[in-house]
C-alpha positions in Angstrom: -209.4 99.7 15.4 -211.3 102.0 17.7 -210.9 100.0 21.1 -207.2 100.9 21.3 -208.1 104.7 22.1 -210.5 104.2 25.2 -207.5 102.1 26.3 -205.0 104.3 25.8 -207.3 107.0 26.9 -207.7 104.6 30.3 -204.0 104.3 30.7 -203.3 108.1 30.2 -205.9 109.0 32.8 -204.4 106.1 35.2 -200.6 107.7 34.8 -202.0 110.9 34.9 -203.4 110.2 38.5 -201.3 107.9 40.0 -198.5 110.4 39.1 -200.4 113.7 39.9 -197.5 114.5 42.5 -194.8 114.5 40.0 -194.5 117.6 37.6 -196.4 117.5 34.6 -195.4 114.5 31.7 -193.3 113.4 34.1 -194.0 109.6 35.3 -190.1 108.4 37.4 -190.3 104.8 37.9 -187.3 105.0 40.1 -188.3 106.0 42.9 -184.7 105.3 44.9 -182.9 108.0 44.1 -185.1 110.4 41.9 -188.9 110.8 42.1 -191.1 108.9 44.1 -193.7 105.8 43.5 -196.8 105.9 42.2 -199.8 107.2 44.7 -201.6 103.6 45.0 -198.1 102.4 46.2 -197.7 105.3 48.6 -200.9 104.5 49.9 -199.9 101.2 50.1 -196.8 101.6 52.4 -198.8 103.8 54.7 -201.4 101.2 55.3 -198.4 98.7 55.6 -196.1 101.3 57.7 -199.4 102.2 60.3 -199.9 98.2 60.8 -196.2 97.6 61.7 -196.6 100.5 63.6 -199.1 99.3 65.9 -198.0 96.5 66.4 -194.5 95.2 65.5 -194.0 92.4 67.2 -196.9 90.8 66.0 -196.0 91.4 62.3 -193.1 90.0 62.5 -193.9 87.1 64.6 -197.0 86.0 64.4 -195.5 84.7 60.4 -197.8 87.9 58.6 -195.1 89.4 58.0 -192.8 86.8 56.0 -196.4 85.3 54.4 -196.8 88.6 52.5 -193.3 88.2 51.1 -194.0 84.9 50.3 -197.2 85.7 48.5 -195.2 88.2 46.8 -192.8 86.2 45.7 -195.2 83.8 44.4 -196.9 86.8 41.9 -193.4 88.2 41.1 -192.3 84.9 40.1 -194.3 84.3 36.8 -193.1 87.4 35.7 -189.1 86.3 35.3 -189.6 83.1 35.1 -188.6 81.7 37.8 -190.2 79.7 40.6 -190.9 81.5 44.1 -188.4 79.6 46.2 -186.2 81.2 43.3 -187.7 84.9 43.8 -185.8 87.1 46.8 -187.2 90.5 47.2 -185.1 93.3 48.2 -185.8 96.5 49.1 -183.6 98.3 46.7 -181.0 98.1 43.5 -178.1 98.8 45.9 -179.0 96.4 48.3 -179.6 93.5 45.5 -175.9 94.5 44.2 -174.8 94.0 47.3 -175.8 91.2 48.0 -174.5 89.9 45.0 -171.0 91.5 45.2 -171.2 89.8 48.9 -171.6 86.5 47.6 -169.2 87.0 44.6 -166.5 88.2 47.7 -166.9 85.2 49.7 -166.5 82.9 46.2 -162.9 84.6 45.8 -161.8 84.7 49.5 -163.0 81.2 50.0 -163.2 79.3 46.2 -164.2 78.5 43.7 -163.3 81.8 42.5 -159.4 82.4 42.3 -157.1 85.7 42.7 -156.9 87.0 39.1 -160.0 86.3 38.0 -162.1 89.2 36.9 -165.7 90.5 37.4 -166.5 92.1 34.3 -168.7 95.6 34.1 -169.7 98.2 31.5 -168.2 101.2 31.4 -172.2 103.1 31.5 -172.7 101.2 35.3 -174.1 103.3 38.2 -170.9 104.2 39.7 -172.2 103.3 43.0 -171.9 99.9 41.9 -168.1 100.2 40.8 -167.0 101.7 44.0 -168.9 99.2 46.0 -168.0 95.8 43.6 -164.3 97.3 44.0 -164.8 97.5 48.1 -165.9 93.9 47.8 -164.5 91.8 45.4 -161.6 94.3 44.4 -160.4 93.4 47.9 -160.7 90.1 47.6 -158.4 89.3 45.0 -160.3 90.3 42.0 -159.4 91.8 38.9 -161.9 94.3 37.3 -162.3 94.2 33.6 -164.4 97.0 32.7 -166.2 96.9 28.7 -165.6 100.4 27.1 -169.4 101.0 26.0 -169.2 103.2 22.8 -171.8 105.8 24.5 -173.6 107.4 23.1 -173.2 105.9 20.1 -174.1 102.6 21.3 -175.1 99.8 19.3 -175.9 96.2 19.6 -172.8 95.3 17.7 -170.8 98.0 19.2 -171.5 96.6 22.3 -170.5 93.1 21.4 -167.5 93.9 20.1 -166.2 95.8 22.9 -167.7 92.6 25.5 -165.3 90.4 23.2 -162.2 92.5 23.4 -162.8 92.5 27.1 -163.0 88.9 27.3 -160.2 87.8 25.2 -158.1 90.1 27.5 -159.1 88.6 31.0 -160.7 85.7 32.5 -163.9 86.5 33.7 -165.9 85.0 36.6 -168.5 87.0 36.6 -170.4 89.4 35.0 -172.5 92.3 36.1 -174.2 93.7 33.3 -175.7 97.2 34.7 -176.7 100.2 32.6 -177.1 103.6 34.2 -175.9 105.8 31.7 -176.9 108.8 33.3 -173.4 109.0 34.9 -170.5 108.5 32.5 -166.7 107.8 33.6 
């Protein structure tokens, strides 16, 4: 029963430092839009940033460059999983959704997806995401059936039942299942 407090005592101290730049008790994990990443991963992209820097042909060329993504890949994989040829790392939340919204596009313009057929969202989504899946796939022919969260109230069957209504009321293709509920409609 006592090991569990040098432990927690170790993790503390680790957050504590790693996070010494943010305000005090505060440890943001997001570090896109608010706060920033941990000072091990700052140092990190500094070490990375300065080798590119010196020479960025050869990073990119000589294979160093797409190796580190690989290995990467390979150590991220486990984690989800998934297999590594499965893994693709993006630099951002945004980018991943559009990337997806992308793909989702091109499978309404050119099949198998048809015009009519709906992605279907959450009402607690980053709005970022509504306003770019609309400039994609909203363009392209595709409904948009959003799922009235019950915020904040929410609760697993809240949540299911308002996912049903949804999908009795459209036909859904896809499904993008975000929850940002720091911004509400």
């Amino acid at each position: 029963m006592h090991r569990a407090r040098p432990l927690q005592q170790l993790v503390v101290g680790t957050l504590q430092h790693d996070f010494a730049h943010h305000a005090h008790g505060v440890a943001r994990l997001n570090h896109a839009s608010f706060g920033s990443p941990p000072i091990p991963v700052q140092h990190f992209q500094q070490e990375m940033r300065a080798s590119w820097l010196a020479a960025p042909d050869e990073a990119f060329f000589s294979g160093r460059l797409q190796a580190g993504v690989a290995d990467a890949a390979a150590i991220a994989a486990p984690l989800i999983h998934a297999r590594s040829d499965e893994v693709c790392l993006i630099e951002n939340a945004t980018v991943a959704a559009m990337t997806i919204f992308n793909r989702w596009m091109w499978s309404f313009v050119e099949g198998p997806a048809k015009q009519g057929e709906a992605v279907l969202i959450l009402s607690v989504l980053y709005k970022a995401c509504e306003f770019a899946l609309r400039a994609t796939c909203g363009r392209a022919g595709a409904e948009i059936a959003i799922v009235d969260v019950p915020f904040p109230n929410i609760s697993r069957d809240g949540v299911l039942e308002a996912v049903e209504r949804t999908l009795k009321t459209h036909r859904v293709r896809f499904a993008f299942l975000d929850h940002i509920s720091s911004q509400r409609r």
